[in-house]
C-alpha positions in Angstrom: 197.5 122.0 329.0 201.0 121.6 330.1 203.2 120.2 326.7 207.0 118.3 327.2 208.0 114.8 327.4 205.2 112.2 328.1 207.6 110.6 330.7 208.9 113.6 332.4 206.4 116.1 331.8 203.3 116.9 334.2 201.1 115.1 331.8 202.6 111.7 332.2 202.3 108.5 329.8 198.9 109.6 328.4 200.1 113.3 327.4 199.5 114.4 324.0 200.5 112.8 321.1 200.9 116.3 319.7 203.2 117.7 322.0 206.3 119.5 320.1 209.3 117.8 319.2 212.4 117.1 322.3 216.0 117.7 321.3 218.0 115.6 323.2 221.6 114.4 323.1 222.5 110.8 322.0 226.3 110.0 321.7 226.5 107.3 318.8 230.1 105.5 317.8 231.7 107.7 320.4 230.3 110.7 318.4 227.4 113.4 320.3 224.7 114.4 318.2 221.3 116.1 319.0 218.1 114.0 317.6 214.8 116.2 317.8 211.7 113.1 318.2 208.3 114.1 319.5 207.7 112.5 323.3 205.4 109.8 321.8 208.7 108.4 319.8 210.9 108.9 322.6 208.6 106.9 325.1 208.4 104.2 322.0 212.3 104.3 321.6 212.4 103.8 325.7 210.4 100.9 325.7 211.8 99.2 322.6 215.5 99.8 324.1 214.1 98.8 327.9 212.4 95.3 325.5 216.0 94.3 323.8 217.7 94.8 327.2 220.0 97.5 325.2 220.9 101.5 326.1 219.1 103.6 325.1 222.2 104.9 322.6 222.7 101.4 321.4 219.5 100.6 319.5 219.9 104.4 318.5 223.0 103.4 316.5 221.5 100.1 315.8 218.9 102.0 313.9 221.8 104.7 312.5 223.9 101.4 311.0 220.7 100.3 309.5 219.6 103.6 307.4 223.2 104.3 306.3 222.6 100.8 304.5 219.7 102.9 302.7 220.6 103.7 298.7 219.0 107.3 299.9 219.2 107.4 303.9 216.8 109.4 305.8 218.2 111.6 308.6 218.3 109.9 311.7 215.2 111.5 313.2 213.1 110.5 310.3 214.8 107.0 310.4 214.4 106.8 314.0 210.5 107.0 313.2 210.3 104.7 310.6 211.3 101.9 312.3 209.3 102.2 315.0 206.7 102.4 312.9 207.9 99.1 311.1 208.3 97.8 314.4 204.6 98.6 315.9 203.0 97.1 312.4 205.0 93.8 313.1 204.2 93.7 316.7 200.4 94.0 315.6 200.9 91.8 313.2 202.5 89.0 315.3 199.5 89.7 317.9 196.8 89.0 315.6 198.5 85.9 314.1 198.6 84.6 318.0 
């Protein structure tokens, strides 16, 4: 079993969610900085950016604006997951309630 990104590796959409973290470089308030997310969170962050009509890099600072308003802010990686984890639980939550 081949491991990588889910969208660019040989394993496609349905790879593993187990496959090792991705580092990849996001530039955020004119900024670069390297965020390390396994391929399940990246393919998540793609489709929530693709969903808001936003770059990829904008919700990423979205979600960097929002943790810095944290009394005890994560790192962004860890941030990065929490909110889409927020954001799955109120999609779920607004598909039941439909």
């Amino acid at each position: 079993m081949m491991s990588g990104d889910a969208m660019d590796g040989p394993d496609g959409p349905l790879a593993s969610p187990f496959a090792p973290p991705v580092k990849r470089s996001v530039t955020i308030a004119g900024h670069q900085t390297a965020i390390s997310l396994e391929p399940i969170f990246w393919d998540a962050l793609r489709d929530h950016a693709q969903r808001e009509s936003l770059p990829l890099n904008a919700l990423i600072a979205r979600i960097d604006l929002a943790r810095m308003g944290a009394s005890d802010p994560p790192n962004l990686a860890s941030a990065i997951r929490c909110w889409l984890f927020a954001r799955a639980i109120c999609d779920k939550d607004n598909n039941y309630s439909q």
